[in-house]
TIDO-393891 format. One record per residue (C-alpha): y, x, z. Coordinates in Angstrom, 1 decimal, m for minus. Example, Ala and Ser with C-alpha at 12.3 -4.5 7.8 and 13.67 -1.06 7.14 Angstrom:
% TIDO-393891
<<m4.5, 12.3, 7.8>> <<m1.1, 13.7, 7.1>> 
***
This chain:
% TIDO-393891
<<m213.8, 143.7, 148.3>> <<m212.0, 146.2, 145.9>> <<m214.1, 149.0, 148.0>> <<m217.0, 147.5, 147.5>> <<m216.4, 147.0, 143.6>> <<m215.5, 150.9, 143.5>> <<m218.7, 151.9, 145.2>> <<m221.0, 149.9, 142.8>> <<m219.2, 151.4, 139.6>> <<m219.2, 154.6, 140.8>> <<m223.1, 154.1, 142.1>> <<m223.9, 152.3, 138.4>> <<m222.2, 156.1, 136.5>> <<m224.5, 158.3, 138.6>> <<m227.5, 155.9, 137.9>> <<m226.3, 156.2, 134.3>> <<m225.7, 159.6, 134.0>> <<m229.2, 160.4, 135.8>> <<m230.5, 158.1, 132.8>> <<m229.1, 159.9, 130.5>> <<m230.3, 163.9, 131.8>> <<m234.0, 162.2, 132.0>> <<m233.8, 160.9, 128.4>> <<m232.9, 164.6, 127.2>> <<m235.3, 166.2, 129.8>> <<m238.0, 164.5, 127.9>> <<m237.1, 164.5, 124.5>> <<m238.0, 168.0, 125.2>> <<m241.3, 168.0, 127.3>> <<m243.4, 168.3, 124.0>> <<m241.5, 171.4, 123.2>> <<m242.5, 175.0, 124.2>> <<m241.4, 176.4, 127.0>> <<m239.6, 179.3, 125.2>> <<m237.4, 176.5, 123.8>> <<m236.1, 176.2, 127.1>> <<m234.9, 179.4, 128.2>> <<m231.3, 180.6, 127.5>> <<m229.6, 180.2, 124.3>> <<m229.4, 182.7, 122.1>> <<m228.5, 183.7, 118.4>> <<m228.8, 186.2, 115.6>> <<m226.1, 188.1, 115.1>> <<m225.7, 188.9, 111.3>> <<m225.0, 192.1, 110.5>> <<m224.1, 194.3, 107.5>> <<m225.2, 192.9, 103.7>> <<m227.9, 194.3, 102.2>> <<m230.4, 193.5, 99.2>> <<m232.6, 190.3, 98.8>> <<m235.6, 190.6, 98.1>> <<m236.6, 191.6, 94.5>> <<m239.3, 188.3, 94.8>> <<m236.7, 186.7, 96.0>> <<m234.6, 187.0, 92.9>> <<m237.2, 186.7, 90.8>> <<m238.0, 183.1, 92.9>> <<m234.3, 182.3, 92.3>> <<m234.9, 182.5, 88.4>> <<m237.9, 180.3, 88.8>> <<m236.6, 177.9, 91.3>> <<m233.1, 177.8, 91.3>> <<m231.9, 174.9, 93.0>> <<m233.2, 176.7, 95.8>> <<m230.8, 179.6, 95.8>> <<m227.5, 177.2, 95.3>> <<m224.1, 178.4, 97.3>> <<m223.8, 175.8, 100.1>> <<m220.6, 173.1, 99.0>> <<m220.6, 171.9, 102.5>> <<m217.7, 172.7, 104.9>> <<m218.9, 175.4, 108.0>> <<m217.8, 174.1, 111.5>> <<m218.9, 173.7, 114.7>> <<m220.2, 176.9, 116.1>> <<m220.8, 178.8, 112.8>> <<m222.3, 175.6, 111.2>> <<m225.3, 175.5, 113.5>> <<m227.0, 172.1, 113.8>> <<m227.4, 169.8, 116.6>> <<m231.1, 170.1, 117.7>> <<m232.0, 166.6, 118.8>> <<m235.3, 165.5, 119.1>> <<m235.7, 163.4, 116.0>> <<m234.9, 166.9, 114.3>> <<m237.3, 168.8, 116.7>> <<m240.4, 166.5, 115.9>> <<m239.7, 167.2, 111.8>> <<m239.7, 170.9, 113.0>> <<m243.1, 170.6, 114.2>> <<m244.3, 168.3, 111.5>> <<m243.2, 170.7, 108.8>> <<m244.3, 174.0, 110.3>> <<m247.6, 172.1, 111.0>> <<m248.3, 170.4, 107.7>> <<m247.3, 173.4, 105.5>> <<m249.9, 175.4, 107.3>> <<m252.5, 173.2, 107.1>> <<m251.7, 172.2, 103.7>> <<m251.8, 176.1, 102.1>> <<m255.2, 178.1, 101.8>> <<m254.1, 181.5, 103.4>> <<m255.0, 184.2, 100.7>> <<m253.6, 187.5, 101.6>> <<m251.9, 189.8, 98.4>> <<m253.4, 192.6, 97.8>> <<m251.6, 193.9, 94.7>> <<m248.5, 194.9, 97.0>> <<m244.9, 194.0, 95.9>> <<m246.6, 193.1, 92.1>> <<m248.3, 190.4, 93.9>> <<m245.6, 189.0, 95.2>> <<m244.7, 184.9, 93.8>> <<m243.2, 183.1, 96.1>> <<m244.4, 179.5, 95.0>> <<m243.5, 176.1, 96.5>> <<m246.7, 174.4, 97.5>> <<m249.5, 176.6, 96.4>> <<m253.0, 175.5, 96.7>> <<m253.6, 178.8, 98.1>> <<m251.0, 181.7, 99.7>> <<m249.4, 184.1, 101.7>> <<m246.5, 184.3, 104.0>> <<m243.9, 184.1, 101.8>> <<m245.3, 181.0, 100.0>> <<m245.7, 179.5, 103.5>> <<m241.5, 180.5, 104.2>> <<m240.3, 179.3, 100.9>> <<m242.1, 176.1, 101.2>> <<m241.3, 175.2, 104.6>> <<m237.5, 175.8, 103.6>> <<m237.6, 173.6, 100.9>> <<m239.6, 170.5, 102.8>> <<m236.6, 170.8, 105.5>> <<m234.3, 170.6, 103.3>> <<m235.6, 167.3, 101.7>> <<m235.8, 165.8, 104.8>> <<m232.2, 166.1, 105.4>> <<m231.9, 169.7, 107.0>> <<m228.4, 171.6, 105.5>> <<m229.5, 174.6, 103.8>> <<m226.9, 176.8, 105.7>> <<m228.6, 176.4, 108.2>> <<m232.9, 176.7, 107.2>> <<m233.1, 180.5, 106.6>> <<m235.5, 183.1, 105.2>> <<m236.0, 186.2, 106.9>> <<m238.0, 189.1, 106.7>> <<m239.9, 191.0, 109.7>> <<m242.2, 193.7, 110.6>> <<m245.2, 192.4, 112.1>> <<m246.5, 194.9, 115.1>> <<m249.3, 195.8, 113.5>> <<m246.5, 197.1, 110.9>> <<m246.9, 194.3, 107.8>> <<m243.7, 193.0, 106.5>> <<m243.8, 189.2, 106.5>> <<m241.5, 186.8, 106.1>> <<m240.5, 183.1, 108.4>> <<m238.2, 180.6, 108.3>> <<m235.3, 180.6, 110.8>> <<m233.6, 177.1, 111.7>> <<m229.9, 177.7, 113.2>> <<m229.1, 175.0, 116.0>> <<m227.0, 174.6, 118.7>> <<m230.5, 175.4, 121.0>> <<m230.8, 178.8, 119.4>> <<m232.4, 180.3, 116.2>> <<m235.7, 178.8, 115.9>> <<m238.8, 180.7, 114.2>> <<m241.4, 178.3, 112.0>> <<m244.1, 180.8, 111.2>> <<m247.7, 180.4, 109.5>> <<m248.7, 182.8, 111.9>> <<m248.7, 180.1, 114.8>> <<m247.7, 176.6, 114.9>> <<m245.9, 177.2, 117.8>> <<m241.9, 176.7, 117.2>> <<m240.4, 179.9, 119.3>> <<m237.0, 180.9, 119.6>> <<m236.3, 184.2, 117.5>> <<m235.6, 186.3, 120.4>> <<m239.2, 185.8, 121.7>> <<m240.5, 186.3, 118.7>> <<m242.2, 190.4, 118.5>> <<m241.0, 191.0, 115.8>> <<m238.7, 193.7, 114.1>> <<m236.0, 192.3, 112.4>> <<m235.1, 193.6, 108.8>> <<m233.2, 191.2, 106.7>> <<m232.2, 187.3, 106.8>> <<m230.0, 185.2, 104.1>> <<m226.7, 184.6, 104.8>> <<m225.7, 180.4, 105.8>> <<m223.1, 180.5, 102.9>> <<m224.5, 181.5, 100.3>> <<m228.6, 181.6, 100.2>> <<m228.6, 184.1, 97.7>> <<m226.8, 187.1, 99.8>> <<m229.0, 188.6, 102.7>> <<m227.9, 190.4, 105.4>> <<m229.1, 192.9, 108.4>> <<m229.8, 192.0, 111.2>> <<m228.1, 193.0, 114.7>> <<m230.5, 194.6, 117.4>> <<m228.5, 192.4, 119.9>> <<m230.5, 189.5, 121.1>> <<m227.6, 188.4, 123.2>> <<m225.3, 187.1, 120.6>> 
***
């Protein structure tokens, strides 16, 4: 009898187990595929000057430029990526670019404002915006990111990065496809630092870190 008992309690942990895998399996089926490749992260480099926008978006908005108070742990402070948090991913990145007329600046760095919400935009009012709608909903700031690319048709632009445990995620107006940065064509120039939102950084040509 006990070896019976034994076999149906270990029989019930596989069937629970196998429960389990399917329930993550499919929190992720509405997900791209690039979501599911290996992990991998930025690597932050040397420190190097915001954005002169960006500072001028600081003095306008400054709440959004506060030093994080929280405590950094786990992996650098990268955030679990369940798929409650996935699904507000999507929702933001959609909604902001639905929500913002694109209108491109053509007065160069003089045209550059970097508002929240805008009727009408660019990039960087897309990034900014998209930052501060994930951090509402509950997103730590040190881990919602600006960063600054070059485009390959050679346009700087600039994208939020997210920072989770599944690897650096890219919410772009460019697509409203959530990619992982690495797959992303992007060159790299410059991304705020999880501490402290008003430091930047370089970034590391290393896509395996």
């Amino acid at each position: 009898m006990r070896k019976v008992v034994k076999f149906l309690l270990a029989v019930s942990a596989v069937v629970v187990a196998a429960g389990v895998q399917r329930s993550a399996e499919a929190a992720f089926v509405g997900a791209p595929m690039g979501l599911r490749g290996a992990i991998q992260y930025i690597k932050f480099d040397q420190p190097t000057l915001a954005p002169m926008a960006f500072t001028i978006f600081c003095l306008k908005y400054k709440d959004e430029c506060k030093p994080t108070t929280q405590r950094i742990v786990f992996r650098g402070g990268r955030l679990k990526l369940t798929p409650e948090r996935l699904a507000l991913l999507q929702e933001v990145n959609r909604d902001v670019n639905a929500s913002i007329r694109p209108e491109p600046n053509l007065e160069g760095l003089r045209g550059e404002k970097w508002l929240l919400h805008p009727a009408s935009g660019d990039c960087n009012d897309y990034a900014v915006t998209k930052r501060h709608d994930l951090i509402a909903k509950g997103f730590p700031a040190r881990s919602v990111l600006l960063s600054e690319v070059v485009v390959p048709w050679g346009e700087h632009h600039l994208v939020v990065v997210v920072r989770t445990t599944a690897g650096d995620l890219v919410l772009d107006n460019l697509t409203t496809h959530i990619l992982p940065w690495s797959k992303k064509s992007y060159r790299w120039v410059r991304i705020q630092t999880p501490k402290n939102p008003y430091y930047w950084a370089s970034l590391s040509g290393d896509r395996d870190a």
